[in-house]
N, C-alpha and C positions, 0 to 999 in steps of 0.2 A: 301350575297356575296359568298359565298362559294358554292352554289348552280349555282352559275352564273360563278364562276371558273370552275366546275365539265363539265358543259354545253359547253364554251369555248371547253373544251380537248377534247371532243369528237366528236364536228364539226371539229377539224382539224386532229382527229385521222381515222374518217370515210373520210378524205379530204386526206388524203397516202394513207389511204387501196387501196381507187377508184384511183389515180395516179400509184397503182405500182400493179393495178391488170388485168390480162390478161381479157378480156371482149369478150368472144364468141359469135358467134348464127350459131347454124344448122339448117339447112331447111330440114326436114323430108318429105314435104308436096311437094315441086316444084322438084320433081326428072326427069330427062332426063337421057335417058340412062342411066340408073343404076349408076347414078352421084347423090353426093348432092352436095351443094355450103355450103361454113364455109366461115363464115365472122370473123375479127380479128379488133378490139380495143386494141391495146396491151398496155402494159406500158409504163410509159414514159421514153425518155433516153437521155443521153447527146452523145451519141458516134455518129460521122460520118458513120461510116460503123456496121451493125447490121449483124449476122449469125442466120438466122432463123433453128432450127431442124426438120427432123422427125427422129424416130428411126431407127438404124443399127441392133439392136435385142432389146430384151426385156429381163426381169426375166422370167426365169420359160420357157422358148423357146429356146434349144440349139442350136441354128441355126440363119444364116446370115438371114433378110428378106428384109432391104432397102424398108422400107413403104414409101420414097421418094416417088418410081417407081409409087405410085399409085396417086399422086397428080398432079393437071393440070391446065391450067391457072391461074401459081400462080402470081398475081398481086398486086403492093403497091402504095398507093396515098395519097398526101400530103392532107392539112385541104381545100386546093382548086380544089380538086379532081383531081391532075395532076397526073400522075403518074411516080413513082421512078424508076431509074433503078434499075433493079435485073438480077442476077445471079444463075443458078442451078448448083451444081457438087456435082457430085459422088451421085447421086439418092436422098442424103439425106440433101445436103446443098444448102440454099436459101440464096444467100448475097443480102442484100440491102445497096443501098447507099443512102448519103445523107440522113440518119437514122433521125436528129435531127426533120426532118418534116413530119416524118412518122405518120400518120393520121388514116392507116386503110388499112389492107390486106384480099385480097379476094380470093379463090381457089377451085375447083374443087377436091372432093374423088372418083377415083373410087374402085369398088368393086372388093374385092380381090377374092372372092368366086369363080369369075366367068371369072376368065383368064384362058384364053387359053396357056400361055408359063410352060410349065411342068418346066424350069428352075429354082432355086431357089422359086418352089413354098409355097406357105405361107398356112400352117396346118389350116383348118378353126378353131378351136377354138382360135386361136392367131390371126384370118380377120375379116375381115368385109363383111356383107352382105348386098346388098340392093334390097330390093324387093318393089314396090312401092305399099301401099295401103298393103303391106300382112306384112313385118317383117323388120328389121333392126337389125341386128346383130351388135353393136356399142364398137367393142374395142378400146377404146378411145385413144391409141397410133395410130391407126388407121388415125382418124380424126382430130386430135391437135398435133399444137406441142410445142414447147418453142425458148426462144431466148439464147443464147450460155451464160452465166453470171448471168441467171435470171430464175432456173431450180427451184426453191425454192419460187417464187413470188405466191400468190395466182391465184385459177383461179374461173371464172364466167361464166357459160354456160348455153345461152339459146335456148332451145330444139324447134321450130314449129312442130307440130304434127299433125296426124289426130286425129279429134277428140274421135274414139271409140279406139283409141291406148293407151297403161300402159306399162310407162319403168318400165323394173325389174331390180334391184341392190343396192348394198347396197351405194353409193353417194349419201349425201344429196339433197334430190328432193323437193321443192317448188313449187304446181302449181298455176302460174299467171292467167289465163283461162283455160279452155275446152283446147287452141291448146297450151299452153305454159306449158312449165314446168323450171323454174329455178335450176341449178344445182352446185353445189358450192366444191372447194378440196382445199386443203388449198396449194399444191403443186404438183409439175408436177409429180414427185416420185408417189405419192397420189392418183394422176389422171388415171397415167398409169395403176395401181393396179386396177381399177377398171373398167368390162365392165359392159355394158349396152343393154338390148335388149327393142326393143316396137316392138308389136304388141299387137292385141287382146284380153287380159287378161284372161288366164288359171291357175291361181295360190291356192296355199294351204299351209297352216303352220303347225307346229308344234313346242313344249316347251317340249328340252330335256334337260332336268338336270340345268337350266334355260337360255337353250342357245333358242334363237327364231330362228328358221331355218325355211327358206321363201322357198317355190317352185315354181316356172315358169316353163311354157312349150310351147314351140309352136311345134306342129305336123301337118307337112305338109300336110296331110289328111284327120287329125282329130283320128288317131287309138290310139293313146298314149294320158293319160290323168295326170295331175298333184294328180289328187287322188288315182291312182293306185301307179303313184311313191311316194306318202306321204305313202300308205300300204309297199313296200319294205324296205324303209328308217328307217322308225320306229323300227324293230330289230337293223338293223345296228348302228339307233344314241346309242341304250340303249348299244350295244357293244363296239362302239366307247370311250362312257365314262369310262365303264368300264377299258379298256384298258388304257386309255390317262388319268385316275383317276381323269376325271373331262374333260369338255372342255374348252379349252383354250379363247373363244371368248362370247357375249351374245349374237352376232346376226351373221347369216350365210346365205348366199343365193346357192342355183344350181337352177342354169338358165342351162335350155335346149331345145337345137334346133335337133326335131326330121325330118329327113331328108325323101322323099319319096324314098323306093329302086327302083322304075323302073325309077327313074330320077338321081338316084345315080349312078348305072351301068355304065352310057354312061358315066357319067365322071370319074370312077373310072376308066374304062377301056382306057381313055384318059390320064392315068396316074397323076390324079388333085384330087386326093381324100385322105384323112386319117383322119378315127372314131377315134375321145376320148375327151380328155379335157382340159384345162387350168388352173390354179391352182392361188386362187388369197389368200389374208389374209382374208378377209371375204367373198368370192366367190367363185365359180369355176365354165366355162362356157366349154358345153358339144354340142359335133356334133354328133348325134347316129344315127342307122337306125330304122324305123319306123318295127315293128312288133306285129303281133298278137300273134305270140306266147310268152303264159308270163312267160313259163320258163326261157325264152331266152332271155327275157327285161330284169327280175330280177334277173339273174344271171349279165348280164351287170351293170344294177345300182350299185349291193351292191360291184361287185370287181371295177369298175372305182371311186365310189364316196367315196369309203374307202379310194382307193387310193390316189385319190383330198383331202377329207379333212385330212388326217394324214398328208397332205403337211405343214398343222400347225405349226406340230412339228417339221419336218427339209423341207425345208428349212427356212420357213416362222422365227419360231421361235430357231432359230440354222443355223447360217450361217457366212462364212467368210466377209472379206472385201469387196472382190471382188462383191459380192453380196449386202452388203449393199449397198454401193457406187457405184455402177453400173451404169457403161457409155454407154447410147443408143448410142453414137456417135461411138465409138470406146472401146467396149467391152472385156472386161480381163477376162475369165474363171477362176473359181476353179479348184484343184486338188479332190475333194470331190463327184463329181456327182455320185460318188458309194456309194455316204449314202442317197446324195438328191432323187436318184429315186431308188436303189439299197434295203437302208434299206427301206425305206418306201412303193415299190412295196409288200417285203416279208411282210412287219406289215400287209397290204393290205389283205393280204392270211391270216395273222392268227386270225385277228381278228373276221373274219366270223367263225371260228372252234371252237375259243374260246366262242363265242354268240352263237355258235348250230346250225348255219343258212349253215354249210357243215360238213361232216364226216372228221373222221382220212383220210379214204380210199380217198375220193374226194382231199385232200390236200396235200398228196402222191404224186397222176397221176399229179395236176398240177406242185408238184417241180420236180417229173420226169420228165414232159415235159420241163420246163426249163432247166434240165443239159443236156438236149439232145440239144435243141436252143443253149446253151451255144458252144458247139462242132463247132456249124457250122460257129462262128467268129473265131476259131483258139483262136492260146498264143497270147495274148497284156497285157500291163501294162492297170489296171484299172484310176490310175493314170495320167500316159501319155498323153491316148484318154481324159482324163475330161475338162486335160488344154488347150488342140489344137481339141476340141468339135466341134469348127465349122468350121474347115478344112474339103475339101471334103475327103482324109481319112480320117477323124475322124468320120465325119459322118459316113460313112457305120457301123462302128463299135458302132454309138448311141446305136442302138433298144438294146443290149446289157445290160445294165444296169438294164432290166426288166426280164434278165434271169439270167447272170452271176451275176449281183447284186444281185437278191435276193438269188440266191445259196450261194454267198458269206456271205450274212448276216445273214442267218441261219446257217452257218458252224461257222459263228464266235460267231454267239449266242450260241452255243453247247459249243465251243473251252471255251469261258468267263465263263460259268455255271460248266464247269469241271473243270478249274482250281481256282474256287476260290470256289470250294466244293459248289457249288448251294447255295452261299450268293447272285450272280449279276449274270444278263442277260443282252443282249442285251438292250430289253425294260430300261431297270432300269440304265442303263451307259446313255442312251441316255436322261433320264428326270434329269442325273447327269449333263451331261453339258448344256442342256437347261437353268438348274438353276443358272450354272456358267454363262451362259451369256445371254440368253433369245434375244427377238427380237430387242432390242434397244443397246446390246454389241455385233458385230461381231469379232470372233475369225479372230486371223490370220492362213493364208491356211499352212502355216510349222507347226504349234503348233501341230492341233487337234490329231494328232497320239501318239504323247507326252502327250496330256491329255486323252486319251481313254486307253493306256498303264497304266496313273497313276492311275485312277479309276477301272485297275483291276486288270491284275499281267503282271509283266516283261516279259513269256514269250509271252504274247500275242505281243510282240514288232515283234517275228517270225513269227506271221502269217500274220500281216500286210506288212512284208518287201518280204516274199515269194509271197503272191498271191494278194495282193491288189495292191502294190507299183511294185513288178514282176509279172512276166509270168507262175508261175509252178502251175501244179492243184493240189488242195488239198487231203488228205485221204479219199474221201469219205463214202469207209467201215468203215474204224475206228470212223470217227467221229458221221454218225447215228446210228452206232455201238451200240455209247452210250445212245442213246433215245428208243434203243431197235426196231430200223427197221435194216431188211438188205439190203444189198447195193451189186450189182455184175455189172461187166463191160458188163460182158454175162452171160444171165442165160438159161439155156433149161429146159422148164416147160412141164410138160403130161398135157395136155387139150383134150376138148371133141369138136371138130365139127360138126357144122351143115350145112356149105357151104359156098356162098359168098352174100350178099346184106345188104344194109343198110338201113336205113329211114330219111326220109327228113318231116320236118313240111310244108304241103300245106295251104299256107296261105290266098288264096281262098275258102276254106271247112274250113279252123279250123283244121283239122285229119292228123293225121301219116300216110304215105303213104311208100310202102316197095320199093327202089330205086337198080338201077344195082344189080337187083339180074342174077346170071348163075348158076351153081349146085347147091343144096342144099336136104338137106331132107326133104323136107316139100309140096313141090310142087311147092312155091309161085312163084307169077309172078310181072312183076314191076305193081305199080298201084293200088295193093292188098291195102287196107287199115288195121291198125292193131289196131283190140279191146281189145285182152284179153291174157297174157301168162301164162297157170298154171289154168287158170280161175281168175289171176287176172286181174284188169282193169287196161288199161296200158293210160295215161296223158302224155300229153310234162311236167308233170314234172317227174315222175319217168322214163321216158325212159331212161334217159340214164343210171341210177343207174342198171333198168332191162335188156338191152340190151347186158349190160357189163357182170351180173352174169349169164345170161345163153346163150350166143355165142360170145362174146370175150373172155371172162377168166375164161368159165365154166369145173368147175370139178369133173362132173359128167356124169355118162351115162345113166343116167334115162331119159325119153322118158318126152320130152313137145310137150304140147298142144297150138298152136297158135291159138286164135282165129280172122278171117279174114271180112273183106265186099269183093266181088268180083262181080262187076255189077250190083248192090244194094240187092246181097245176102249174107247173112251172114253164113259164116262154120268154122268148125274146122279142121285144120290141124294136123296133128303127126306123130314125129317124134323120133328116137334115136339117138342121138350124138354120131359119130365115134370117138375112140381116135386116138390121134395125138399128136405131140409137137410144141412147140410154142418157137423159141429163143427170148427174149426179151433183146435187148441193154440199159444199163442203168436201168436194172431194181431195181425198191427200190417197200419195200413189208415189212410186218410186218413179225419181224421173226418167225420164227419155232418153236424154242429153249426157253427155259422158260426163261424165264427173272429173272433176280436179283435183290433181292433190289435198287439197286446203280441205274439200268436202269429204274427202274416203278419210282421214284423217279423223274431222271432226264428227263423223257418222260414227266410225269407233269408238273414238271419246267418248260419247251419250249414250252409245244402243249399247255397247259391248262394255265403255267404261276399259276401254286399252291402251 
């Protein structure tokens, strides 16, 4: 009897799941014009009038995109295949009537990738792609949507495929056959979180610190492989941990879509392009340029996917309301995006310093580059822009937060470390509120300044009211002061020159090629290829380390030796570097002056975190 009760509950609990679960299918397989068709089984309902969604924006995307725009013959039909009236407004909203007979919705995706209206264009790692027979780029706000009351009902998606195609992402996947794959989120929230790519299977893992971190890759050419990027990543995850004293998740995917550069130009220079990536809780999906040079891939991997996965820690795991509760329909911003992209950009930078995977000097010239970027937005509130983010002034003022944010976050790592005598960091306030509220409590957007003040000292209340919440720029002599760099608005430096050219990677040969050169000592002409400076051998990886120490910010006048190919000969060149001066704006340098206790100390604390 009791066996026969048990039995009972669960035919009528599997009998609501199926009643009040959205029930997909995509066609992977029948694409026209860079179209697929999404069919809809939705749930069942009582209401006369139904508001079908797509999203107005998403998490983790500061920006208006109206994935409406991309939907087409959106059509509803009753259990006798009539069809309902419907209604579109405002890009995003589908009304149907006469809802109670509603049997089954049909419609057309097209592909965001591949518009032509530069207007409110959609960043591909937040679109979708479709290429028939080669890729599918599937951010599932993209392709699904929900019904306005019913954002929370499970969903059921089933995928037609070709059959030598492998979705990558972390969504539970079921394959029915060869073409099928079943797909299952428990909610629209859920759903959204997570893309999906198929094509051809390139993939590799790895187990760090017992997180299982999955690799995908599709490269448009075939130059980029998923085992090269499992060799970059593996320093980084062992940094990552280090840093984040553990990782936060057991499973992780980057999914990446490496793009061709001579098919990327035309659209970049069509104004429809923008490199980087998406940030999910157990994902993060990337748009890169395909290259053979691998200094230059794996300098991209380890500062973009540091960046994507520290997203972990804020937003993912540290976030307001606004954010939990996040309205596709009509989206509220935080005040905060100077920590969401801001701190987490600068963690980005140190965490490679910290793991050995870049120098003191390298991570210098990149935050000097940033307060130099910083200059070119002018005073704004960091504030201000975060809450009216997706205003067209706000936008201009986005890209922002990856340079004045991370200057910010490191002055205020400095600013916490001094006053509270190098007990707390930055680092260490921010695994203090995570613990206060982690991914399932979102803070409210007024508190967090109130709890980052209490976690360290009162006067940090002035730094946040001056330059986060206001417009004034900071100390910045004073404050790297303290870590034992110097800091000048203007500096005039004696350097040694040697003329004017640069070097470009030819990614046709593989080799260093010497570009716009005009005077110089040396004789070189553009085209020279370059072997050897000093008689060492010069790599796309050390170039730029060596290019830097002996003709940009060389201080010396000892005579080098370039060695050259010139027509498939090889010679040496030589030369003596004239002296000269150099002004450099913004310039920061290790200082001169011997350092103090109190500085080798504090220099620790921030760069090594010791």
């Amino acid at each position: 009897m009791k066996s026969k009760l048990i039995l009972t509950f669960y035919l009528v609990a599997n009998f609501a799941f199926a009643q009040n679960t959205y029930q997909y299918k995509l066609d992977l397989v029948n694409v026209v014009k860079d179209q697929v068709k999404v069919a809809l089984v939705p749930p069942k309902t009582d209401k006369d009038e139904l508001l079908f969604i797509m999203p107005k924006a998403v998490q983790g995307s500061y920006a208006v995109k109206d994935y409406g725009r991309f939907i087409t013959k959106f059509t509803a039909y009753d259990n006798a295949g009539k069809k309902l009236k419907t209604k579109q407004k405002e890009f995003n909203k589908f009304y149907i009537y006469s809802a109670q007979s509603l049997a089954r919705i049909e419609y057309l995706v097209d592909d965001t990738w591949d518009t032509k209206n530069k207007k409110n264009f959609v960043f591909q790692p937040g679109g979708s792609n479709i290429e028939a027979g080669q890729n599918f780029a599937v951010n599932t706000f993209c392709f699904f949507g929900y019904f306005d009351g019913y954002k929370m009902n499970p969903f059921e998606i089933e995928v037609t495929k070709p059959e030598q195609m492998y979705g990558s992402g972390f969504l539970t996947k079921t394959p029915k056959d060869k073409n099928t794959d079943i797909i299952n989120a428990p909610d629209y929230v859920f759903l959204a979180d997570n893309p999906l790519m198929y094509c051809v299977p390139d993939t590799n893992s790895m187990l760090v610190a017992g997180c299982n971190v999955k690799i995908s890759v599709y490269s448009a050419t075939g130059v980029v492989k998923a085992k090269q990027i499992k060799e970059y990543l593996t320093p980084l995850g062992t940094a990552l941990n280090e840093f984040l004293k553990g990782l936060p998740v057991n499973e992780y995917h980057f999914i990446f879509y490496y793009e061709d550069p001579a098919k990327e130009a035309k659209v970049k220079s069509a104004g429809l392009s923008g490199y980087g990536a998406l940030e999910h809780n157990h994902s993060s999906f990337y748009y890169l340029p395909e290259t053979k040079n691998e200094t230059d891939l794996k300098e991209t991997v380890v500062h973009v996917c540091g960046h994507e996965f520290l997203h972990l820690l804020t937003p993912l795991n540290l976030h307001s309301q606004e954010i939990a509760n996040f309205d596709f329909l009509n989206p509220v911003m935080s005040q905060h995006l100077w920590m969401y992209e801001g701190v987490t950009e600068y963690f980005s930078q140190l965490v490679p310093l910290q793991g050995g995977i870049v120098s003191e000097k390298e991570f210098r010239i990149t935050m000097r580059s940033k307060v130099n970027t910083t200059e070119d937005f002018g005073p704004f509130s960091m504030t201000d822009m975060s809450r009216n983010v997706i205003t067209p002034k706000n936008q201009i003022l986005y890209e922002s937060v990856y340079s004045k944010g991370a200057v910010l976050a490191m002055l205020l790592d400095i600013q916490i470390a001094d006053l509270t005598k190098g007990e707390k960091n930055l680092r260490s306030v921010m695994f203090e509120l995570a613990k206060k509220y982690g991914a399932t409590k979102p803070f409210n957007d007024e508190q967090l300044f109130n709890d980052i003040v209490q976690f360290t000292h009162p006067e940090i209340r002035n730094f946040i009211d001056a330059y986060i919440i206001g417009t004034s720029t900071p100390d910045m002599e004073t404050l790297f002061g303290k870590i034992g760099w110097e800091f000048a608005v203007k500096k005039v430096k004696d350097v040694y020159l040697s003329g004017y050219f640069g070097v470009d990677f030819d990614e046709k040969t593989s080799s260093l090629v010497f570009s716009g050169v005009s005077d110089n000592i040396f004789g070189l002409q553009n085209g020279d290829v370059l072997l050897t400076i000093n008689w060492s051998d010069i790599t796309a990886e050390n170039v730029s380390e060596k290019f830097s120490d002996y003709f940009k910010f060389n201080e010396s006048d000892k005579e080098i030796a370039i060695g050259i190919k010139r027509n498939g000969v090889t010679k040496t060149l030589k030369g003596r570097p004239q002296k000269g001066t150099m002004t450099m704006h913004n310039y920061i340098g290790a200082s001169t002056e011997k350092l103090s206790d109190a500085q080798i100390a504090m220099r620790k604390f921030i760069l090594h975190q010791e």
